[in-house]
TIKE-932410 format. One record per residue (C-alpha): x, y, z. Coordinates in steps of 0.25 Angstrom, whole numbers, plus 5000, padded with zeros to 4 digits. Example, Ala and Ser with C-alpha at 12.3 -4.5 7.8 and 13.67 -1.06 7.14 Angstrom:
{X 5049&Y 4982&Z 5031}
{X 5055&Y 4996&Z 5029}
***
This chain:
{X 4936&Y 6150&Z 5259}
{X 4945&Y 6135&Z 5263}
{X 4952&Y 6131&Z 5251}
{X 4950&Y 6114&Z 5255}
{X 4939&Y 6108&Z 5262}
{X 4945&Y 6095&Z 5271}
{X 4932&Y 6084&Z 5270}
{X 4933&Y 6072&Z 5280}
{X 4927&Y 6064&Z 5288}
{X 4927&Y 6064&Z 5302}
{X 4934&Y 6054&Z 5309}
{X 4941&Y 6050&Z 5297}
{X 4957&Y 6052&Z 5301}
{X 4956&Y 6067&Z 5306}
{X 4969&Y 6068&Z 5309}
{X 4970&Y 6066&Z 5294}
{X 4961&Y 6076&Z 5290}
{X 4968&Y 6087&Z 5299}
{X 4983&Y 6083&Z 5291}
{X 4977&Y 6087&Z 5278}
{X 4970&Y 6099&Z 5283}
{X 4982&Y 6103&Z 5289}
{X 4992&Y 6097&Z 5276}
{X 4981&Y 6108&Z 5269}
{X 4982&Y 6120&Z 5277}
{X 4996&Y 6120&Z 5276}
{X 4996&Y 6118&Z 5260}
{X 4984&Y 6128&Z 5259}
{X 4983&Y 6137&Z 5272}
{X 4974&Y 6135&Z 5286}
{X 4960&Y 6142&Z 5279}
{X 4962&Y 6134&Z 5266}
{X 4958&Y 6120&Z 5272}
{X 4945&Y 6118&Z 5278}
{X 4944&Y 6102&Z 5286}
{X 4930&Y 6097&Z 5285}
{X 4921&Y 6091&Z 5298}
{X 4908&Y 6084&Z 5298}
{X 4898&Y 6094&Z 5304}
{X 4890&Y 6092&Z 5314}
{X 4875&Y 6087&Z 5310}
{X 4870&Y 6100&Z 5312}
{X 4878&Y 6107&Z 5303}
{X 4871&Y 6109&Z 5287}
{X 4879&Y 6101&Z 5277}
{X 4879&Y 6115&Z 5268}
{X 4890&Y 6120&Z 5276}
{X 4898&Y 6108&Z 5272}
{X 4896&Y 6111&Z 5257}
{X 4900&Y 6124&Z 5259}
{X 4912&Y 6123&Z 5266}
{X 4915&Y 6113&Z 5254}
{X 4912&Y 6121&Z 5243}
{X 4921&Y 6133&Z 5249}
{X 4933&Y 6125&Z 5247}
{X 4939&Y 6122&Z 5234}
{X 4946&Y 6108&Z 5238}
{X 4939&Y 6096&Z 5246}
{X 4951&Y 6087&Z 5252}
{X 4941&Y 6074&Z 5255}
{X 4946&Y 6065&Z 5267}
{X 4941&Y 6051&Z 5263}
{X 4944&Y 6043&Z 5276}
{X 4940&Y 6029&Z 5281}
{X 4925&Y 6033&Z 5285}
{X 4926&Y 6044&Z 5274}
{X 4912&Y 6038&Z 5267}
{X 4907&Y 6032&Z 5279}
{X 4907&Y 6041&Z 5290}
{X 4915&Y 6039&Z 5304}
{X 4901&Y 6037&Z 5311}
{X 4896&Y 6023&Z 5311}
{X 4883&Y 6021&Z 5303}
{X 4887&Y 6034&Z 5296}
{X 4881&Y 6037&Z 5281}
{X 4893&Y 6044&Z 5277}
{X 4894&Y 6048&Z 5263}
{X 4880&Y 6042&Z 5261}
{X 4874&Y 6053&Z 5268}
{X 4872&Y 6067&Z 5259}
{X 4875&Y 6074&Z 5272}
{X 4888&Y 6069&Z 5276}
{X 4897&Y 6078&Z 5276}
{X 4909&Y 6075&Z 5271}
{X 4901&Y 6070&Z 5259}
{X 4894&Y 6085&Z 5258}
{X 4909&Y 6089&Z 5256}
{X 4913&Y 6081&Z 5247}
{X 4901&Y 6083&Z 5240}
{X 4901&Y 6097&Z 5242}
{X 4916&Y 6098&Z 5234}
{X 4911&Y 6090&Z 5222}
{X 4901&Y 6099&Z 5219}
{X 4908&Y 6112&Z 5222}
{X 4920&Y 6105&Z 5212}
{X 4930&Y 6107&Z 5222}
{X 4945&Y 6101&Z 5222}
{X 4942&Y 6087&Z 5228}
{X 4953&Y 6078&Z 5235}
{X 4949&Y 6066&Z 5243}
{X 4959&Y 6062&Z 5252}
{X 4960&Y 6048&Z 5256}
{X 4964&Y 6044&Z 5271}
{X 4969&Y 6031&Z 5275}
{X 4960&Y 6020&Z 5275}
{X 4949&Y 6027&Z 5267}
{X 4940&Y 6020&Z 5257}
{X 4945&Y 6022&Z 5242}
{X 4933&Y 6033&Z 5237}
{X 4931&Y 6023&Z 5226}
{X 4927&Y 6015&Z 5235}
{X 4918&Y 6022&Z 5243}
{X 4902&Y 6022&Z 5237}
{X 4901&Y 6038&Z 5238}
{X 4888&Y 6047&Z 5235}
{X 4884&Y 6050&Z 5222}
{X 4888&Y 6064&Z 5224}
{X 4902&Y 6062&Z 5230}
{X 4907&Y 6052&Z 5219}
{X 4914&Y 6066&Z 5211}
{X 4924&Y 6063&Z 5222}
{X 4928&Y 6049&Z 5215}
{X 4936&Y 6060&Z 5205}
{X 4944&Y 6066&Z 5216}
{X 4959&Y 6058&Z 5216}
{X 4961&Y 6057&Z 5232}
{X 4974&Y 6057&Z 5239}
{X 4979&Y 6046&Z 5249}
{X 4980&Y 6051&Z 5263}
{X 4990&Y 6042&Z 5272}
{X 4986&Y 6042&Z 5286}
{X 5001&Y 6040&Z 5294}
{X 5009&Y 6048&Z 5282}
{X 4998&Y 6058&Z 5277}
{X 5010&Y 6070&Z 5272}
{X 5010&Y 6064&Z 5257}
{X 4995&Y 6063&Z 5253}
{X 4995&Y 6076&Z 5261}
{X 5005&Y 6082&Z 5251}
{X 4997&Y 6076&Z 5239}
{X 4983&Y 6082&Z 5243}
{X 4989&Y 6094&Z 5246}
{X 4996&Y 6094&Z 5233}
{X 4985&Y 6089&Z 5225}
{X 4976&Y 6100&Z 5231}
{X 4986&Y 6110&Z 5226}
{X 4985&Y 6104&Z 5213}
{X 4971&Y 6103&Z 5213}
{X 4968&Y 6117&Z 5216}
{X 4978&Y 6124&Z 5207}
{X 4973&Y 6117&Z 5195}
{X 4958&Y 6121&Z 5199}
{X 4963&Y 6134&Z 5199}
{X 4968&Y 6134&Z 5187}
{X 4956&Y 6128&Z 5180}
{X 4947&Y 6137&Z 5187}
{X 4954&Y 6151&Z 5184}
{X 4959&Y 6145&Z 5170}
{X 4953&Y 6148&Z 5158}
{X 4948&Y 6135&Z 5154}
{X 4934&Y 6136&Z 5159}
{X 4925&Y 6129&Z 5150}
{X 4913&Y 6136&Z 5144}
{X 4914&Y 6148&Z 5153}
{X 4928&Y 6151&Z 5149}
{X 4939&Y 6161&Z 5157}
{X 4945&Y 6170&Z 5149}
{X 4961&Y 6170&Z 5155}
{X 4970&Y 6158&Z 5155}
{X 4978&Y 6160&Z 5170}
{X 4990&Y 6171&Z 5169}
{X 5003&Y 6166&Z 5166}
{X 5010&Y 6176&Z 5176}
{X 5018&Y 6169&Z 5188}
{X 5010&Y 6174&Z 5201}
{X 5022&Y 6172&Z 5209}
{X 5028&Y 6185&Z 5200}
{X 5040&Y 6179&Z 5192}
{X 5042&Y 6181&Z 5179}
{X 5044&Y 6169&Z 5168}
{X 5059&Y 6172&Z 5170}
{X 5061&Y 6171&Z 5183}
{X 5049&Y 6162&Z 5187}
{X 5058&Y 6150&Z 5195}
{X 5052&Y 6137&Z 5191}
{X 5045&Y 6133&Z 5202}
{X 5034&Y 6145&Z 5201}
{X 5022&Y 6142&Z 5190}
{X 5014&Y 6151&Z 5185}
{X 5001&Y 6153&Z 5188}
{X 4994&Y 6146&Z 5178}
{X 5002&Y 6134&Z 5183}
{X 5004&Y 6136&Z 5197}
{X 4997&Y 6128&Z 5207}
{X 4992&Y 6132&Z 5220}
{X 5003&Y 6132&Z 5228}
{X 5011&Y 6141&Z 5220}
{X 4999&Y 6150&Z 5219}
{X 4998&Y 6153&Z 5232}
{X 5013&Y 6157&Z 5232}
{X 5011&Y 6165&Z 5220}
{X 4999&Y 6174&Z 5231}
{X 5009&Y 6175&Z 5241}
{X 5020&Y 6179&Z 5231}
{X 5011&Y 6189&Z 5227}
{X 5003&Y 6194&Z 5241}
{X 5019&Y 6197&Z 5244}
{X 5020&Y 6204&Z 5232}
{X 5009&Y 6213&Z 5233}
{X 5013&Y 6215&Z 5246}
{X 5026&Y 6221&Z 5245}
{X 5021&Y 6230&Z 5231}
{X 5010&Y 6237&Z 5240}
{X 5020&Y 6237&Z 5251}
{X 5029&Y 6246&Z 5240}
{X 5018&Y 6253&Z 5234}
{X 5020&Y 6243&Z 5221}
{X 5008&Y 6246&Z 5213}
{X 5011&Y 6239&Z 5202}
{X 5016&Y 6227&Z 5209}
{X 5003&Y 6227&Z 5218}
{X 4995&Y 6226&Z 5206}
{X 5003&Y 6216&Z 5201}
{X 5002&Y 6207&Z 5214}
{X 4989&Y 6209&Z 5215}
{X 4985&Y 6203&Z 5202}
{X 4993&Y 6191&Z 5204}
{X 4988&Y 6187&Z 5216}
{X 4973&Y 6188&Z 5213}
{X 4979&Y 6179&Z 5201}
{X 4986&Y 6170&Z 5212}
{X 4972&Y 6170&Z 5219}
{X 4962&Y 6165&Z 5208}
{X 4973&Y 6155&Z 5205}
{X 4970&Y 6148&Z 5220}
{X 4956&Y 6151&Z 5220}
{X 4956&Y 6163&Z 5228}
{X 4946&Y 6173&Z 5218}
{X 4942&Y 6182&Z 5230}
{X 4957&Y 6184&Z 5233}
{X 4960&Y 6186&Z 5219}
{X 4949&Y 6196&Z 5216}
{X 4954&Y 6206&Z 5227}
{X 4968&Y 6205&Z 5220}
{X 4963&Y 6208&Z 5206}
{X 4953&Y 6220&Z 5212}
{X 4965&Y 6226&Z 5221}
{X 4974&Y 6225&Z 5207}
{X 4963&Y 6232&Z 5198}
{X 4964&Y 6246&Z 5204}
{X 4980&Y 6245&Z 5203}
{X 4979&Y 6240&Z 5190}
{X 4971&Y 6253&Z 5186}
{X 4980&Y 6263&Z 5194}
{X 4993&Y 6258&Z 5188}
{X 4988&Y 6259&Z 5176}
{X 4986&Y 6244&Z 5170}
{X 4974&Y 6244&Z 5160}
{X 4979&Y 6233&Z 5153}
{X 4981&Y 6224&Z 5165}
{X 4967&Y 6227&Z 5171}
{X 4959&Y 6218&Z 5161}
{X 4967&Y 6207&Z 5167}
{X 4963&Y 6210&Z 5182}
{X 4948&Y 6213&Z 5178}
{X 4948&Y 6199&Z 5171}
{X 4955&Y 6193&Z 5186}
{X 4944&Y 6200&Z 5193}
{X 4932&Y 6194&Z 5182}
{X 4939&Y 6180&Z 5183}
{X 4940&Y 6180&Z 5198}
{X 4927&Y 6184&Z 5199}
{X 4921&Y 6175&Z 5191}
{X 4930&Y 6164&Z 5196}
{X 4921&Y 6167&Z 5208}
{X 4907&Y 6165&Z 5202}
{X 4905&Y 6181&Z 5202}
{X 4903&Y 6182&Z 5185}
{X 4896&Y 6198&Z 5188}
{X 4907&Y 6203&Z 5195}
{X 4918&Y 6195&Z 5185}
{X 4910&Y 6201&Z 5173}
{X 4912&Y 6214&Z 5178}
{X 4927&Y 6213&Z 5177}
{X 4927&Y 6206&Z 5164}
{X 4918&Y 6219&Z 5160}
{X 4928&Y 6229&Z 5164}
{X 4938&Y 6219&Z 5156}
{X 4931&Y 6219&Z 5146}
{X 4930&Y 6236&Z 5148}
{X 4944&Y 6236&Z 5149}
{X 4949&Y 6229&Z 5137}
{X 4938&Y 6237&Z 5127}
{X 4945&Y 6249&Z 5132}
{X 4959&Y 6243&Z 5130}
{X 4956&Y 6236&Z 5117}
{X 4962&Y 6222&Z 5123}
{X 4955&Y 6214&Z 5115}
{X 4962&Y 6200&Z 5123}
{X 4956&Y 6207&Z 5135}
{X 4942&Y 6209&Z 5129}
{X 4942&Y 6195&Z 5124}
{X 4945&Y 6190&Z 5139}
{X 4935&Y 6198&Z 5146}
{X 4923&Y 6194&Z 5136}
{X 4928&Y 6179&Z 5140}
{X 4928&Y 6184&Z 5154}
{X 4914&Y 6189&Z 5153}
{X 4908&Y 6176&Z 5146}
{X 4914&Y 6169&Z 5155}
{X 4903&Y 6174&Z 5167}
{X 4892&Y 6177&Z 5158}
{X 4893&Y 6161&Z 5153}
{X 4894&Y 6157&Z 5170}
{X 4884&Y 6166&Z 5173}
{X 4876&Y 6157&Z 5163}
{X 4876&Y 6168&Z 5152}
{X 4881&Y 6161&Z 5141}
{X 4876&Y 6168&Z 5129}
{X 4884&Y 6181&Z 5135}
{X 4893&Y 6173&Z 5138}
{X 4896&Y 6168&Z 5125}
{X 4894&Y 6182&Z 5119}
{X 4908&Y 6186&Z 5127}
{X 4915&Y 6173&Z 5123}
{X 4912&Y 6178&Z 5108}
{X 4918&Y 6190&Z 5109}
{X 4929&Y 6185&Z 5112}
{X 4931&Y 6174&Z 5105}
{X 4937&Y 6182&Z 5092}
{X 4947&Y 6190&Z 5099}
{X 4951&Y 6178&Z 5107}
{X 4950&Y 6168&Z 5094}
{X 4962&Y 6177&Z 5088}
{X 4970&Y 6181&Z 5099}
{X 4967&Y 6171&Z 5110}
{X 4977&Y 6160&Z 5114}
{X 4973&Y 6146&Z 5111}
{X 4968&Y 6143&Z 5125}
{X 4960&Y 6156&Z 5125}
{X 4955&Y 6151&Z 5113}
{X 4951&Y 6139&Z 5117}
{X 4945&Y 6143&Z 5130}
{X 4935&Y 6154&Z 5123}
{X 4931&Y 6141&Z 5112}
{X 4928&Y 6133&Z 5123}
{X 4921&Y 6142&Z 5132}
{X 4911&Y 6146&Z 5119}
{X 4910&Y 6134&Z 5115}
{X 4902&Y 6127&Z 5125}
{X 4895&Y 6140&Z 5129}
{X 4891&Y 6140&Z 5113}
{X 4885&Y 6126&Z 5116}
{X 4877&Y 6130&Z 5129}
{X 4872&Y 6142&Z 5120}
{X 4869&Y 6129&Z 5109}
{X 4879&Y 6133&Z 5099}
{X 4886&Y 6119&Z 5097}
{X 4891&Y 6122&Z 5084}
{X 4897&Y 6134&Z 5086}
{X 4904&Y 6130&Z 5100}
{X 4910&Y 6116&Z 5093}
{X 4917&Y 6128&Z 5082}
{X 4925&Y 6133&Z 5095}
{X 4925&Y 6119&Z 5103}
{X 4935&Y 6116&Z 5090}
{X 4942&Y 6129&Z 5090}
{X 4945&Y 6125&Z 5106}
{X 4948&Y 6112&Z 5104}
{X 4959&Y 6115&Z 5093}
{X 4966&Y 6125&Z 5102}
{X 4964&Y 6116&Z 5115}
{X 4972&Y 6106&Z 5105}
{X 4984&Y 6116&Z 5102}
{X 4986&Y 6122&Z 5118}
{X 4985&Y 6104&Z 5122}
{X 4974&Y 6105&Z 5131}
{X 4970&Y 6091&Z 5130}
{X 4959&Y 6092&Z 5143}
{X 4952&Y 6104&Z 5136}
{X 4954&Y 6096&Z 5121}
{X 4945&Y 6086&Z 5129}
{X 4933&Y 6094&Z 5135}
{X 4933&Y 6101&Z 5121}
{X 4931&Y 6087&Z 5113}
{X 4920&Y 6085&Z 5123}
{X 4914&Y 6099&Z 5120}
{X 4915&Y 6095&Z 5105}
{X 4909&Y 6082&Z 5106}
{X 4897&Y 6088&Z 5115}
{X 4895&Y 6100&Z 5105}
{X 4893&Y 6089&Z 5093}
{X 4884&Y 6081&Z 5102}
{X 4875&Y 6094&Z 5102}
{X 4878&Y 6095&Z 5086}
{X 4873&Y 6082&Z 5084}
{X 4885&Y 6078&Z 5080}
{X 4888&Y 6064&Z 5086}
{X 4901&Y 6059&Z 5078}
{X 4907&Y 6071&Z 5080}
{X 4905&Y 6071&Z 5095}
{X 4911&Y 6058&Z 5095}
{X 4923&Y 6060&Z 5087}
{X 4926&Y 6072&Z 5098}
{X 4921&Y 6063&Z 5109}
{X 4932&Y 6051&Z 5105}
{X 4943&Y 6064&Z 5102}
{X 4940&Y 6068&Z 5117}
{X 4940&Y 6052&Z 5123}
{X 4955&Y 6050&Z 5114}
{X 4960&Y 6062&Z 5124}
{X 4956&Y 6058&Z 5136}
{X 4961&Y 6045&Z 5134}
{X 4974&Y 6053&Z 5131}
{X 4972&Y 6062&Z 5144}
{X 4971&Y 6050&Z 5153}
{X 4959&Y 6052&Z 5159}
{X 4951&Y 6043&Z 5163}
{X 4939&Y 6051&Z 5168}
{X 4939&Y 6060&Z 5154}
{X 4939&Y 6047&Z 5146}
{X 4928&Y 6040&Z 5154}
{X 4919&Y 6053&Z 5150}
{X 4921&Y 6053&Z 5137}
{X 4921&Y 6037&Z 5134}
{X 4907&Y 6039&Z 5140}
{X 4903&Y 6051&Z 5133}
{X 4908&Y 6042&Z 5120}
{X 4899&Y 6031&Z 5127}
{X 4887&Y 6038&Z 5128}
{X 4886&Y 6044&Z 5113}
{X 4888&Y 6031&Z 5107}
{X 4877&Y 6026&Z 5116}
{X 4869&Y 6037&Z 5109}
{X 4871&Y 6031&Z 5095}
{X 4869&Y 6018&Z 5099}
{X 4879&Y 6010&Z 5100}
{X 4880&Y 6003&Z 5113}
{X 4891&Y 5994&Z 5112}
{X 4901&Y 6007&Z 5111}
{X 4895&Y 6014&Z 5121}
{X 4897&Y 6002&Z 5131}
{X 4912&Y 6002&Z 5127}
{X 4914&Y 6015&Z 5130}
{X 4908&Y 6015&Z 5142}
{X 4915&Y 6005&Z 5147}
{X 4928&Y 6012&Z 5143}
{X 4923&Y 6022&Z 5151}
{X 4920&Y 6015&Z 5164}
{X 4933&Y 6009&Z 5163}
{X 4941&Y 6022&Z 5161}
{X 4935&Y 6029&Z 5173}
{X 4933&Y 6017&Z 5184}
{X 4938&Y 6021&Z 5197}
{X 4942&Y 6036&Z 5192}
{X 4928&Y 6040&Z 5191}
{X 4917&Y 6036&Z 5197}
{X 4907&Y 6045&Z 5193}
{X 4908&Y 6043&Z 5178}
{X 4911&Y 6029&Z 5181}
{X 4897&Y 6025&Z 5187}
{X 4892&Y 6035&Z 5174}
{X 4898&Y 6026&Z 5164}
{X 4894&Y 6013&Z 5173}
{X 4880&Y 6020&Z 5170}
{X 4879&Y 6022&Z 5157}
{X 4885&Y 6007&Z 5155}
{X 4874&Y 6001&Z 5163}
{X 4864&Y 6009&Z 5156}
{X 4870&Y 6005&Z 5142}
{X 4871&Y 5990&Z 5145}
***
């Protein structure tokens, strides 16, 4: 499937629209970039959406008749089966990487009065296009697609999933095979890498297991083979990885490597259930789980059961789902790392509150929040202050929801972030509404408001809600 859909408007500078899909083909190859038409009338708007929601990144061309249509007395956007308004629509709700790309003499999207369900785009930073002298905004979209792709990545396959929590933080070895002593310092690791560097480290690697089958390098083509279907899930490739990981079990069991096998059972579990498949990925946490019982590997027992709660909880089976998480919460709670730690407190912890166990999930919420403290994650010590506050809402605790709420607005004004801030002014806003006292809520909701005008226009017009409803 194309890695980028290309959504424009007909009419609206074509030759334009040609540059970038061919600025992109180059960047990312000829069958990863995909240049949207209108279709004829005939044709069912589904197969829009779905050519949409097959991609992973939307590049939205926003030219002079971009919301009006090049047609005269067209609706546009106005009308629900437009099609470049499918599109966009179409990647806003598949969550897809977004980036609007403004051509010359296009409106400001802040400007343009768009539907109800195409205003998510307002969060989306566009980049500026110039006409005669397009080569830099080309080298920025490109490179903020890069960007905007390896950290997508990163946070899919990362184990900082909240409530149905990954069991295995990204390895620390280099894909591109060096060694921390002779790694030059221009090649990251693959917890760091971004996607370009990624793609270097497949072909690194398709060369070596090449030259190891080549030689009749057994070892070697184990080894390839495990790093590339690593390379693989790190671009999003799972199908790709998962024919690495199950070409590398039977090696692994003919040389002879027990103890590395639970880590290619877990690849295989994580790969499929990256993919959505949570039976098959169970049975390879299973056979994990097999594998360490026969071993004794307690770390390896720990991250299976984590593996296995993770599928029962998405498969909407949260009480088993829980039951893995405890198991493995003693072993994990003396020999974990802090962010292991962390991760497994969070991840019960709001499955604890789904199962209305408030008190007990605010216990591990504090145990997270205290080693999200010491590793310095200030984004994660946020979202925890918020589960807090939430949990002593459910406890009837109002005061000590507050206290967590003002903890969590003192951050984000630290963070600099306005969206974050606008939130939980709001939230703050709303729960002294509740106790009565208007003249603070109005404050802070105008605080609000002001923090967030013109960076988003959704929670903006919420706010401008609740203010005309409060006055």
């Amino acid at each position: 499937m194309p890695l980028i859909y290309i959504s424009h408007r007909e009419g609206d500078a074509p030759e334009l629209a040609e540059k970038i899909a061919a600025h992109l083909k180059v960047c990312f190859g000829d069958e990863e970039v995909v240049l949207g038409s209108q279709p004829p009338e005939t044709q069912i708007s589904e197969a829009v959406r779905t050519a949409v929601a097959d991609c992973q990144v939307l590049i939205v061309l926003v030219g002079p008749n971009w919301s009006r249509g090049t047609e005269p007395g067209s609706p546009g956007l106005r009308d629900p089966k437009d099609t470049v308004r499918q599109e966009v629509e179409t990647g806003l709700e598949e969550g897809l990487l977004i980036l609007p790309a403004i051509l010359p003499d296009a409106e400001r999207l802040i400007d343009i009065p768009l539907p109800q369900p195409m205003a998510g785009l307002l969060r989306h930073q566009g980049v500026s296009l110039d006409g005669e002298n397009p080569a830099e905004g080309l080298s920025e979209l490109a490179r903020r697609l890069e960007t905007g792709l390896a950290l997508r990545n990163i946070v899919r396959n990362s184990s900082l999933k909240r409530g149905s929590i990954h069991h295995r933080a990204l390895p620390e070895e280099d894909l591109l095979g060096f060694t921390p002593e002779n790694r030059p310092q221009d090649v990251l690791g693959l917890e760091h890498s971004n996607l370009s560097e990624t793609r270097r480290a497949i072909d690194y690697q398709e060369t070596a297991l090449n030259l190891a089958r080549e030689q009749k390098d057994r070892e070697g083509e184990c080894q390839a083979l495990g790093k590339l279907g690593l390379a693989f899930g790190k671009v999003g490739e799972t199908h790709r990885a998962i024919e690495c990981f199950e070409k590398q079990l039977p090696l692994l069991k003919e040389l002879g490597h027990r103890d590395l096998l639970g880590g290619t059972l877990a690849n295989l579990g994580d790969a499929w259930a990256v993919r959505g498949d949570f039976p098959r990925a169970i049975s390879f946490y299973n056979q994990q789980l097999g594998l360490a019982l026969e071993l004794e590997d307690r770390d390896m027992e720990a991250a299976s059961q984590v593996g296995l709660g993770h599928c029962h909880i998405k498969m909407e089976q949260t009480e088993r789902g829980v039951k893995f998480y405890e198991r493995a919460l003693d072993h994990i709670r003396k020999a974990g790392e802090p962010a292991e730690q962390a991760r497994l407190f969070i991840g019960l912890g709001l499955n604890y509150r789904k199962l209305d166990r408030p008190a007990e999930a605010v216990d591990l919420f504090k145990q997270a929040l205290e080693r999200v403290r010491r590793l310095g994650d200030r984004r994660e010590e946020v979202l925890l202050l918020n589960d807090l506050a939430e949990t002593y809402e459910e406890l009837k605790e109002p005061d000590l929801a507050l206290g967590f709420r003002e903890q969590q607005l003192e951050l984000a004004r630290e963070l600099d972030d306005a969206g974050l801030e606008g939130q939980i002014l709001l939230a703050l806003a709303e729960e002294h509404h509740r106790r009565g006292d208007l003249e603070k809520a109005l404050a802070l909701a105008h605080q609000a408001r002001e923090r967030v005008h013109l960076k988003d226009y959704v929670l903006h017009r919420r706010i401008r809600q609740k203010i005309q409803e409060w006055e």
